[in-house]
N, C-alpha and C positions, 0 to 999 in steps of 0.2 A: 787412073783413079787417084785422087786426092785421099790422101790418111789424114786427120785429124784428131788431135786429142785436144781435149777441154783440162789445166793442170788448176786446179785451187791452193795457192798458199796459204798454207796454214801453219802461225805457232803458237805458243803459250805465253811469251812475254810478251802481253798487254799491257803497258803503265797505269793509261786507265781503266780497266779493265780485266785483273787476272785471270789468268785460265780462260778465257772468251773461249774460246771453240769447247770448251767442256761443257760450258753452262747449261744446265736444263731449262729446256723452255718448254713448258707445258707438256713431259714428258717424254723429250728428245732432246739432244745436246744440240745447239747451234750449227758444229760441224755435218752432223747427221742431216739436217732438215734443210741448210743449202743445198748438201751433194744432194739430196731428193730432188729439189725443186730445179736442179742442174739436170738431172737424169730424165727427167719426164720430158724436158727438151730436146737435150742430146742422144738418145738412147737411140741406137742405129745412124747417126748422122758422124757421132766422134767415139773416140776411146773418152775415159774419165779417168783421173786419179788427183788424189789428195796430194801436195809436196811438203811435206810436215819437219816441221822443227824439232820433234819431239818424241820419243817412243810413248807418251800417253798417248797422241793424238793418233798415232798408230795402229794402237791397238785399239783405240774406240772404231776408227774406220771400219778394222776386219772387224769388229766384234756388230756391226749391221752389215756386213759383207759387202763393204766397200772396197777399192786400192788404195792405199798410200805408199808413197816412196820416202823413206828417210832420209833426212839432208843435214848436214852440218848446221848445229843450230845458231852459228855467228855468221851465220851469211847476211847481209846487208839488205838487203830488199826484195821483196815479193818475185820480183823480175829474176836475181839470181838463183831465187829459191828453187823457181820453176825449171829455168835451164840446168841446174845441178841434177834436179830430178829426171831431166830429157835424158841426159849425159846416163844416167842408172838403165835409167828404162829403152836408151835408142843409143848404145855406145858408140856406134860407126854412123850415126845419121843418114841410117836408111829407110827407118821404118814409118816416120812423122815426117811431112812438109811443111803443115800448119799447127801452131801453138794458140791456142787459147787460153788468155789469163782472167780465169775469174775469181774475184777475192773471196775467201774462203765468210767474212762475217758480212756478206752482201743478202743478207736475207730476207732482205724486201726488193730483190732487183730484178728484173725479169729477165731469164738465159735467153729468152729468145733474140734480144738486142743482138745478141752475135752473130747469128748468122746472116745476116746481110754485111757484116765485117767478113765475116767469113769468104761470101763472095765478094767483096770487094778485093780482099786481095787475091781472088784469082782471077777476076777480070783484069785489073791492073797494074799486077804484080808486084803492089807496093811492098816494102818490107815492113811496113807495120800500118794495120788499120783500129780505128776510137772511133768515138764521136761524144758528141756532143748535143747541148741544147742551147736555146734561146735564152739568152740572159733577159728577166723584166723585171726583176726586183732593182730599182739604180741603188739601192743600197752596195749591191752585190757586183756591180760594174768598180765601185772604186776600193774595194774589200781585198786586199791583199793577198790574205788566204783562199780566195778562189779564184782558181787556175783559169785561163782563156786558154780559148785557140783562136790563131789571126790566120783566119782564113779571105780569100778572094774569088768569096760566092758572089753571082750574079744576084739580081731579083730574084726569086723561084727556085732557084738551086740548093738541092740538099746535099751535094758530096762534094770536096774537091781535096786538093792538095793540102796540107798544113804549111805555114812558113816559120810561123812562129808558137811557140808556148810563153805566156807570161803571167805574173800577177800584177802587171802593172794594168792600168784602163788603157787598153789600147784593142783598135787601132782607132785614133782620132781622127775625127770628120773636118774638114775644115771649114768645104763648101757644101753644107747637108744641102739646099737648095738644087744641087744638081746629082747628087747621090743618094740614087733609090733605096740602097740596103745599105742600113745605117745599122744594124743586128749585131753586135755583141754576143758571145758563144762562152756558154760553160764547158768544162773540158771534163767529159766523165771518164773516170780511171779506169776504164775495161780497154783489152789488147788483145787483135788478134796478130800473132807474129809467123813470117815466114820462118820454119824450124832454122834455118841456116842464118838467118838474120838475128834470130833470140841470141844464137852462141855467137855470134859477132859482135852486137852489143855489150853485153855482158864481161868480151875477153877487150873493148876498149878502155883507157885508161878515165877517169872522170873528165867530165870538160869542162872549159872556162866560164863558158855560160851557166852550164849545171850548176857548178857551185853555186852561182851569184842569185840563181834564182830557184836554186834550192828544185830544180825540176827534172827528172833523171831522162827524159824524153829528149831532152834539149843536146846530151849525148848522141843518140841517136844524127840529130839533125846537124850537128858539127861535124858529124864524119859524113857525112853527104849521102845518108839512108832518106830513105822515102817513107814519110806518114800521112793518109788519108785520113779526112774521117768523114762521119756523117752523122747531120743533123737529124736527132730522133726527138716526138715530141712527148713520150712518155714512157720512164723508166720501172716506176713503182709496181710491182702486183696488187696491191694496195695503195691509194691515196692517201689514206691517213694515216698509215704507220712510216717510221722513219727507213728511210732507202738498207742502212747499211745499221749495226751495232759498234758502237764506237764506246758509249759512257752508260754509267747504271740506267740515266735517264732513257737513253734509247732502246734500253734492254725493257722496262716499267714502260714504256710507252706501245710496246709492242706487242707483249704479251696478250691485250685484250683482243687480237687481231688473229693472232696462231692458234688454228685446231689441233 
């Protein structure tokens, strides 16, 4: 039997943003109302717990009787956060196989995305599974700030290997004339990681790549781990509210959507 746990990072230093995981929204704090819409998916399928920055965020958790694990609030990225919290919660790496990383202010994003990551890395053993959608905005093809994955899907295919991460437009067609899947992929930031593969990642030193392109995955793929992903064609719970809380705007834009 597979163990799995679903970890949400969660902290308090938002730039734009303060305090995000406290904010009320319609009578619940943000943190509260992902782990909900996390729980009604995973609820007998994984464990859940919060990886918090914070003792607020902590205690807002227990205070709807949720988990959170306390972590070092100058950890670097969402990715260490969670593994610090494995390390709390699974000292000797027996009790977890698989890691799920969902971001803590994704509260238009639907958990069910992960379990087909889920199974993907237990059919394939990859150490780490994403995915991804269809780029069709070409604005968004030459957009620096959104991430690709350079995948070598056939026609029809929705899963395969990752080779590359980048914000550059790639990968370039030459002869579209003779290439059926000309498909450009956006790289959505959800992770399901083999437990042994998260603390591997995490205890490697940055890579060359990473820096250069500012993408912490790329780590991963310079030390010769394996990432899958799979093309999904819709993320939102909602169409018209925005995926994730990032800026006031997304916060005001949202609201008229949350009961």
């Amino acid at each position: 039997m597979t163990n799995i746990i679903t970890m949400m990072p969660v902290r308090l230093a938002a730039t734009r943003l303060p305090n995000k995981p406290l904010l009320d929204i319609n009578g619940k704090t943000l943190v509260q109302r992902v782990y909900e819409n996390v729980e009604k998916v995973m609820h007998g399928k994984t464990d859940i717990a919060v990886a918090a920055g914070d003792q607020q965020i902590v205690d807002e958790v227990n205070k709807f009787g949720g988990t959170a694990i306390l972590t070092d609030p100058k950890l670097p990225s969402g990715t260490d956060r969670i593994a610090a919290a494995l390390k709390i919660l699974d000292p000797e790496g027996k009790k977890y196989d698989i890691v799920v990383d969902f971001q803590g202010d994704n509260l238009n994003v639907d958990p069910s995305v992960c379990l087909p990551l889920i199974e993907m890395v237990q059919k394939t053993d990859c150490d780490i599974a994403t995915c991804g959608m269809v780029i069709k905005n070409d604005e968004d093809k030459t957009n620096p700030n959104v991430v690709k994955i350079i995948m070598g899907l056939k026609d029809g295919e929705k899963q395969g290997r990752c080779l590359y991460f980048t914000r550059a437009t790639a990968p370039y067609t030459r002869n579209p004339e003779t290439c059926p899947n000309q498909d450009l992929y956006y790289h959505i930031g959800i992770y399901v990681f083999k437990a042994a593969s998260l603390q591997k990642m995490v205890s490697l030193p940055r890579g060359v790549l990473e820096a250069r392109e500012s993408l912490e995955q790329l780590r991963a793929l310079e030390n010769g781990m394996s990432i899958y992903a799979r093309i999904i064609d819709k993320i939102k719970l909602i169409d018209e509210a925005p995926a994730d809380i990032n800026t006031p705007e997304d916060l005001q834009n949202s609201l008229p959507f949350i009961k």
